[in-house]
N, C-alpha and C positions, 0 to 999 in steps of 0.2 A: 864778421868784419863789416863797420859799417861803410855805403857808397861814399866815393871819393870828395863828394861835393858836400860831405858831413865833417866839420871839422868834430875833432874826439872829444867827448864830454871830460870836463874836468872831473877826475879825482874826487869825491868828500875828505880826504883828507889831504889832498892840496889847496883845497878853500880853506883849512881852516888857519889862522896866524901865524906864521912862522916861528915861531919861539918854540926850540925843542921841548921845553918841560910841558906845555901844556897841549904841541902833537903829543907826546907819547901816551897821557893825559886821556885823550879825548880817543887816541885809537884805542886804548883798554877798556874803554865805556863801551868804543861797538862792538868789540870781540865777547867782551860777558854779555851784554846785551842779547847777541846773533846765538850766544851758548843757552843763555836760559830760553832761550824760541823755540831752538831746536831740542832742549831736556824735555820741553810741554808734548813736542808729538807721540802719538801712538807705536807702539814695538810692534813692527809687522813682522811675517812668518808666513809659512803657506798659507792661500784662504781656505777656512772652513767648511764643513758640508752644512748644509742649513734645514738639514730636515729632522726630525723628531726622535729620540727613543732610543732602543736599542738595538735595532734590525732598521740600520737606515735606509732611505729609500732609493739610494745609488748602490748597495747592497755590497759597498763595500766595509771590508771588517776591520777589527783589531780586537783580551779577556785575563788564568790564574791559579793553599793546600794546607796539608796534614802536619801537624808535627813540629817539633824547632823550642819553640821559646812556651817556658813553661813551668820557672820555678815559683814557688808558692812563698806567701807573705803574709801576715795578719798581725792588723793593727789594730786596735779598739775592739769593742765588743762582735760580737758577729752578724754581721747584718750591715754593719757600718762601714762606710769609705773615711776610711783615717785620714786622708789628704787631702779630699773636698769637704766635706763634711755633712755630705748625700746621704740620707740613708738609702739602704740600696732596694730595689723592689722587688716582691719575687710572688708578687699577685697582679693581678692587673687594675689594682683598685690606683688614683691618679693620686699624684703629688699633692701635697696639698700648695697652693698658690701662694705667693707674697704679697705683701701688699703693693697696690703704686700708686704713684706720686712725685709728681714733680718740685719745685721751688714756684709755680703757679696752682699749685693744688694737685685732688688726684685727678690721674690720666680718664677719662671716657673713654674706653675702648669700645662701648655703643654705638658712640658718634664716628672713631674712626673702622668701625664692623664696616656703618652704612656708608660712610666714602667709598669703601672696596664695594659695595653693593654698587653705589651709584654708578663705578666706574663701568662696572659691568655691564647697566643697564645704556651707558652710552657706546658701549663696543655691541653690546647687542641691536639697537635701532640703528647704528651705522651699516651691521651685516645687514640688515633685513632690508634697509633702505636702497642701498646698493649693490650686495653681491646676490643675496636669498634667490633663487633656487638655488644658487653654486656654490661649491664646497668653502671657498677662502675672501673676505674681503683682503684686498689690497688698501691699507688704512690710510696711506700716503695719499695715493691719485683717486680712490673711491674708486676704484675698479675692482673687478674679482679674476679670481682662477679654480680649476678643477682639478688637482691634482690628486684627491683622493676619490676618484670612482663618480663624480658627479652626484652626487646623493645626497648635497646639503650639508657635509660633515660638522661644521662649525654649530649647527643648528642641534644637530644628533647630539655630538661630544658635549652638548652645553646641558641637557634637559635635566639633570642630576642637578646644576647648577643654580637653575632657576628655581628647580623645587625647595631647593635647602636654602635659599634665598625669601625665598616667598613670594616670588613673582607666579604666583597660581595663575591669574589671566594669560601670561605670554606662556606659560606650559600647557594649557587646556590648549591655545592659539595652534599651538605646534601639535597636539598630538591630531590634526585633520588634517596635517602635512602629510607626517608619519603613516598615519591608517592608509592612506592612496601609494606608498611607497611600494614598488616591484624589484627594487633593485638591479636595474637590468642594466644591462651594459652602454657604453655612450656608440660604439662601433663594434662588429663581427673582433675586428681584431686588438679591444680593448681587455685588458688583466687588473681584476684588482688582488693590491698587495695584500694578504693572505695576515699578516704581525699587522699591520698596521688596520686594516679592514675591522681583527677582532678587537683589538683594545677601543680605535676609537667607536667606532661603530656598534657592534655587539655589546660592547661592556661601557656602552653610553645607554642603551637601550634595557637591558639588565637592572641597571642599577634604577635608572628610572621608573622599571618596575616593580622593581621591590621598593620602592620609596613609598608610589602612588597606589600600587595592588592597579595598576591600569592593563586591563585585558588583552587589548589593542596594542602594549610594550612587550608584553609575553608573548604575543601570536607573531610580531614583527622579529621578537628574536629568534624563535623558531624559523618562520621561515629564512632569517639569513643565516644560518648556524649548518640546516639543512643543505642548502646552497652550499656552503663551503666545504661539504665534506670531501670532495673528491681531488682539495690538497693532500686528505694524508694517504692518497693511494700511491703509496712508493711500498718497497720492500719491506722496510722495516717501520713504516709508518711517519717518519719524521715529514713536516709539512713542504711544500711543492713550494714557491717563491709565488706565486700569484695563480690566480684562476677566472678564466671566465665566465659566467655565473650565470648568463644564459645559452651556453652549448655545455658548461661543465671540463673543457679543455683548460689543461696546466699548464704551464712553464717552471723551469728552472730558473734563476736568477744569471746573473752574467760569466761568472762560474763554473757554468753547469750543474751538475747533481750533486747540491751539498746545498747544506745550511747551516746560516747562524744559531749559535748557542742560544742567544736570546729570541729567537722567532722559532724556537721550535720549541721553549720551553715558556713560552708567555701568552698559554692560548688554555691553561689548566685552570685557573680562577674563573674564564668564561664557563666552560664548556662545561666544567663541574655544575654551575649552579645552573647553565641550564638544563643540563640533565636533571635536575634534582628539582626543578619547577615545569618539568612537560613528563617527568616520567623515563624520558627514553633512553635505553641504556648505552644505545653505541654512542651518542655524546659524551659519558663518561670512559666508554672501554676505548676511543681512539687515542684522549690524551692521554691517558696513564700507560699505554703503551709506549707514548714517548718518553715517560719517564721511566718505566724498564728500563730504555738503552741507556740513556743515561747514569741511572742507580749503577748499572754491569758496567761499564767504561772502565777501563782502565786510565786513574787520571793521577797524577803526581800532587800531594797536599790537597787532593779535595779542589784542585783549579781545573776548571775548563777551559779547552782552548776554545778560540773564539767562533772556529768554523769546524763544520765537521762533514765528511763522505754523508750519502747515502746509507754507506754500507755501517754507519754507526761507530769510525773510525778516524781522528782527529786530522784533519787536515791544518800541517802547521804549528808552532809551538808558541801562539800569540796570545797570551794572559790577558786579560782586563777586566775591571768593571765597569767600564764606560760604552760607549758607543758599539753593538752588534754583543755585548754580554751582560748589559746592566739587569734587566728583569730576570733572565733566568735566576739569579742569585736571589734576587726580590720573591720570586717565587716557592720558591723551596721554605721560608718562613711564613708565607702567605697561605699556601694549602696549608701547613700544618694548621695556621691561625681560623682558617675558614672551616677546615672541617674534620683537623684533631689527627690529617693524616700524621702517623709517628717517622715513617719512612723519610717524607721531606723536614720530616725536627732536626732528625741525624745528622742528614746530607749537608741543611744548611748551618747547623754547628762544627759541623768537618771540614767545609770551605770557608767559614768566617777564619777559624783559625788560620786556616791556607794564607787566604789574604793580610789578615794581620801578621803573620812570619815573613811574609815575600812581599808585597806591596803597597806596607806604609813606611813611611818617607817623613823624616823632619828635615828642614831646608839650616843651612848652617850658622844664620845670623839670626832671625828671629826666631827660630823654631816651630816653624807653623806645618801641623801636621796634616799631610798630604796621601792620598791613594794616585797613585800611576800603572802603567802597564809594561810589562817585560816582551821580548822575545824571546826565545832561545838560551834564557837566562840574564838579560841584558835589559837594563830599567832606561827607561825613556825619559823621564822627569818629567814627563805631560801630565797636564792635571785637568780633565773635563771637565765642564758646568753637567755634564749627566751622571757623572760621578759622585756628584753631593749626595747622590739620592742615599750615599751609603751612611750617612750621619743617621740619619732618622731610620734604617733598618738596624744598625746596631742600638742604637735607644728603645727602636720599639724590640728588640728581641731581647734585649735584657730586661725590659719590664713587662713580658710574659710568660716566659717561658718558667715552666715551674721550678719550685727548689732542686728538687729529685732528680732534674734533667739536665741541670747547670753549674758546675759548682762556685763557688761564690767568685774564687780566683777568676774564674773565666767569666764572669756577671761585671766585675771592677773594671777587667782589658775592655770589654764591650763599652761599658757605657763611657770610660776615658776616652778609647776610640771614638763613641759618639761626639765627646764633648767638643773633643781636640778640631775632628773634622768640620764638624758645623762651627767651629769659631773662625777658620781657617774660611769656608765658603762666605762666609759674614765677610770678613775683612777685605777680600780682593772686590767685593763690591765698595766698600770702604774708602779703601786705598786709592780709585778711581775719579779723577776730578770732577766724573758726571754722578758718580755713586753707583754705575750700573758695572755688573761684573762681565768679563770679555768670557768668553763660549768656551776659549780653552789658553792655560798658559803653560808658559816652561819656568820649571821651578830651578836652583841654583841644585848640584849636586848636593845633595848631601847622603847623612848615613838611614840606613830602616833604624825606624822606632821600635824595635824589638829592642836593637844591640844598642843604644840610647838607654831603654829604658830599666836595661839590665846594668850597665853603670850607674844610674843615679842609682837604684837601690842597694848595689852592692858597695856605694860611698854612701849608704845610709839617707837617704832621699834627702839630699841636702842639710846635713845635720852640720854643723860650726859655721854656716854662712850667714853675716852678721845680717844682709834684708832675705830675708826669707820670704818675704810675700810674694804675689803676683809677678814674675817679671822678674824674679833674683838669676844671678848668673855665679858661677863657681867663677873667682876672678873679680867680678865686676858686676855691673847690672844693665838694664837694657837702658839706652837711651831715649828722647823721643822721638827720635826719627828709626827705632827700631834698632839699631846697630848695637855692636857689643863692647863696653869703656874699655874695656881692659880684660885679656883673656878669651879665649873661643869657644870654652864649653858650658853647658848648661848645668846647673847645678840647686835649684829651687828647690824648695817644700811640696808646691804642685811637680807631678807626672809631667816629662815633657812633652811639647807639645800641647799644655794645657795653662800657658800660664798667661795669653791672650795679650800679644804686645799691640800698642795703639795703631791704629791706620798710621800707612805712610804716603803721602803725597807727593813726594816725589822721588819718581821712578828709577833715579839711578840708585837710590839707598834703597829698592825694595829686593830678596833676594828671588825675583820670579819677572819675566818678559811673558805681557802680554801678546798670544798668536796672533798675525796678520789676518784680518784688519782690526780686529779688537771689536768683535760684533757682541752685540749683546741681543739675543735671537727671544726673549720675552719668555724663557725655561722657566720651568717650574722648581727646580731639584731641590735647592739652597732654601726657598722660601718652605717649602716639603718637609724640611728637616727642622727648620725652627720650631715649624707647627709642633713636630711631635717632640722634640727637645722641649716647649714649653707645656703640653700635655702631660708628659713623664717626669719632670722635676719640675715644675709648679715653681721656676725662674723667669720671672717677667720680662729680665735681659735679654731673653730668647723674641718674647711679642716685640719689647721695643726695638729690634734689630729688621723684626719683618718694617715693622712702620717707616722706617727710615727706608727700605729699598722700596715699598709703595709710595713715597713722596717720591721718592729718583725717576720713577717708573711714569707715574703723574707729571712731572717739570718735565722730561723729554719725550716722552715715548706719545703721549696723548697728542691726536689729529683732531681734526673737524670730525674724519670719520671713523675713528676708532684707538688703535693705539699699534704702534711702529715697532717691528724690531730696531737697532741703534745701530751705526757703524763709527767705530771710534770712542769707543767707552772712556779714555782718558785725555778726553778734548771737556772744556767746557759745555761746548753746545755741539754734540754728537750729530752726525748725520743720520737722515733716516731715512731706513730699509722697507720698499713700496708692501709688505706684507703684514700679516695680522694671522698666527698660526692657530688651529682651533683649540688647540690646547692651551692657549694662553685663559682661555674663558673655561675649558673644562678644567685646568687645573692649577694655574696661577695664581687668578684671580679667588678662587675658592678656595686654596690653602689659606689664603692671603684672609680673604673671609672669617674662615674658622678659628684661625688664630686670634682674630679680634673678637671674638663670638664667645659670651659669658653663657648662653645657654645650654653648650653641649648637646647641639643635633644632632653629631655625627657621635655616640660612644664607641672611644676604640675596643671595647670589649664584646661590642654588638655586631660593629662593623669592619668590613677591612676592603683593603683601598687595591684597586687592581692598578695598573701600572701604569693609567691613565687618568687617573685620583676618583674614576668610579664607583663610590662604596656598596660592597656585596655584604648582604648579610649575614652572618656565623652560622651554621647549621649541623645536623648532625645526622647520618645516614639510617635511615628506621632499618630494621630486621630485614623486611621486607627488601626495600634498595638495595639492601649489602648482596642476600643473595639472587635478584634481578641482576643486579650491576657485574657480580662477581667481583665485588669490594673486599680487600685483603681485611685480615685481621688488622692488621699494622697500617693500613688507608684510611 
């Protein structure tokens, strides 16, 4: 109430003329006005965790089977996807590429490789200018933070990045950092986190040295590899939550005695290769112990729950691929791919399935397919930005794995699922008025893409629908605001969830709310999956999809001193979040790279990318190893 000696502000709509037609007139103006102001804000929801991976660093969880959907079809010759008209792969020799080209000629993706170069090289002299010894620039205010072990992380997670790049001087610059590195603790009573320690660290220095053959990267992974082994002292070997690395004391996480699916199953890509470049066997015999329990579980479809006892027994009935179980999944095709284990081929064709029967998701108006997570048997309709990562493990497992081991039917679901998913991660960047995609959204209920995809074939995959292309609907067809003219089901020539409806911009026509705040945390996942979407089908659509989120990425995210996570992705001009995570340079920025990158430095046949985009090179265990290591037949 205003004080007494304030006489009341008039009205705006008693100033204006008295003539009822054009009050009422003039109040309809600021009512739609006040409405379209308030359609422009962000869909908030709980705030986000804002830390990496899939064993996050507040170490709280959320993960997934066998069986279900599974009638066979053949269209065309063998070999061939009758509805996209992909041939299908079943070597690992690459797609062959389309041409590009614009209505200004063809594209340069040369010039836009070295944009992603340069970008880099101005997030790197911002670290080194201002945060260097310490783990994180703060890219906002140029300050830094430690929050992974004080040990430079950003510096470490990048040195793969600078080499593939060709920044040889700033990698020579770093490796007399590295060689004076002790690794030793900031405080008596400091722990480093044990998942995130090896991906960034370990498997930043690994891959560095297999790139360089640098002695000084071999001896440094040794000694932290060494160091860490006194997490897998529990019963059954599954890893400790952190350790201190100069007395060798563990801890548990907040929990107590249990871990995440993905921290106890995302330390086998390291520890493998560095066994197999020092020699030493119990590097090899502690994680494959992890995987015993694992293999022996007793698990429903091939899903893991997301947390699990000590004692090798699930705590909880919480599915996901996202956040606390995304890598384990990633891994089980990785070891086979690094080192022909057959055990993890099995496993992880037994859980794809899993996933594909229980947790993919078309949303009801556009049909954009989506992965979430269950409890208890109950689906969430959350859709993670670390979730993407699963576009680019089904592309890449359907264009490896051999004929023998796949059948073609289950080679078509993979790479659909591929398609579907990475179109879906594309668009909610899209859809976004900044172009940057929000960390996690809730999608409109809909029905699993199994039971979807068993009616459109069993109506003959849109066969008397007079548009049949991209975008047709049984009914009607999509709009361009995404909606459905007439009718609710899908009915197309493409698989649904593959028929890639336009960005929508505005958020009350989309069928997904972005989570509070709508942060856009500078992930890798989306842009991960394009790379290998355009690697494996030699579809440009895939590169020019990345180009477009590295301009979004470039117009907001880029400071004086580096580059900003975002808060408010569907504002014009986002706010920005005081950090710079070092993954954005180990693995953002370098997908981002590669996909512009005509040369092929990285072959995926050569190399394979641990869950930090560190590329390990394929190997193969001699005679010798197998019985040193006590390597299975089947390993």
């Amino acid at each position: 109430m205003l004080p007494s000696n304030h006489a009341p502000r008039p009205s705006p709509i008693d100033s204006y003329p008295k003539r009822p037609l054009v009050r009422w007139l003039a109040l309809g103006v600021i009512l739609l006005s006040a409405f379209a102001l308030v359609s422009r804000r962000p869909w908030f929801s709980p705030p986000p965790r804002f830390e990496h991976g899939g064993g996050l660093g507040n170490e709280q969880g959320q993960g997934y089977g066998h069986g279900g959907y599974s009638h066979t079809r053949t269209n065309g010759p063998p070999g061939q996807d009758a509805t996209m008209g992909v041939t299908t792969s079943t070597t690992t020799t690459y797609a062959i590429p389309s041409s590009t080209s614009t209505s200004n000629g063809p594209i340069d993706w040369g010039k836009r490789r070295d944009e992603v170069r340069a970008g880099f090289v101005h997030a790197m002299k911002g670290y080194k200018t201002h945060a260097f010894p310490h783990d994180e620039l703060l890219a906002d205010s140029g300050g830094f933070s430690d929050k992974f072990n004080g040990w430079g992380v950003t510096l470490l997670d990048s040195l793969d990045t600078m080499y593939i790049m060709g920044l040889h001087d700033d990698f020579e610059d770093a490796l007399g950092f590295v060689g004076n590195l002790t690794f030793s603790m900031q405080s008596p009573t400091s722990y480093a986190h044990f998942f995130e320690t090896v991906i960034r660290y370990l498997g930043g220095l690994l891959s560095a040295h297999a790139l360089s053959s640098s002695p000084v990267l071999r001896s440094k992974a040794d000694d932290l590899g060494r160091l860490l082994l006194p997490a897998f002292n529990t019963s059954l070997g599954l890893p400790l939550f952190a350790i201190n690395t100069d007395t060798g004391a563990t801890r548990w996480g907040n929990l107590g005695p249990s871990t995440l699916f993905a921290e106890a199953t995302s330390c086998q890509l390291e520890y493998k290769y560095l066994a197999k470049v020092t020699g030493r066997a119990e590097y090899y015999q502690k994680v494959e112990r992890i995987m015993d329990v694992f293999y022996a579980a007793n698990t429903t479809d091939g899903l893991f729950a997301n947390r699990w006892f000590d004692n090798g027994t699930p705590l909880g009935a919480h599915f996901t691929v996202g956040a606390t179980a995304d890598s384990g999944y990633e891994y089980f095709l990785k070891q086979y791919l690094l080192t022909g284990d057959q055990r993890a081929k099995t496993q992880y064709l037994i859980s794809m399935e899993g996933i594909i029967n229980n947790l993919l998701f078309v949303t009801p108006k556009r049909y954009l397919l989506y992965v979430t997570d269950t409890s208890h048997g109950y689906a969430s309709y959350k859709f993670e930005h670390l979730s993407c990562f699963l576009s680019g493990l089904f592309a890449l497992g359907a264009h490896t794995i051999p004929e023998g081991d796949m059948s073609p039917r289950t080679r078509e679901l993979h790479q659909w699922a591929a398609r579907g998913l990475g179109y879906t991660c594309y668009v909610l960047y899209a859809d976004q008025q900044s172009g940057l995609g929000s960390d996690t959204v809730t999608m409109a209920k809909g029905q699993k893409w199994v039971d979807v995809l068993k009616e459109w074939e069993e109506r003959g995959q849109g066969e008397g629908v007079a548009d049949d292309g991209p975008g047709a609907w049984r009914k009607g067809s999509v709009d361009s605001n995404g909606g459905s003219v007439s009718g609710p089901g899908y009915m197309g020539s493409l698989p649904p969830g593959l028929h890639e409806p336009p960005p929508v911009k505005d958020m009350l026509k989309r069928d997904y709310s972005n989570s509070w705040p709508a942060v856009y945390l500078l992930r890798p996942e989306t842009v991960e999956s394009l790379y290998i979407l355009w690697k494996t089908t030699g579809e440009v659509r895939w590169r020019e999809r990345g180009y477009e989120i590295f301009q979004a990425i470039e117009r907001h995210s880029r400071t004086n001193f580096g580059y900003a996570s975002m808060r408010g992705v569907d504002m014009n001009t986002p706010e920005k979040v005081d950090d710079m995570p070092s993954y954005f340079l180990a693995e953002t920025l370098k997908y981002l790279y590669l996909l512009f990158d005509d040369t092929d430095s990285i072959d995926l046949k050569k190399w394979v990318f641990n869950t930090e985009a560190h590329p390990l090179p394929v190997f193969e265990w001699t005679d010798g190893e197998r019985k040193a290591f006590n390597v299975l037949s089947s390993s």
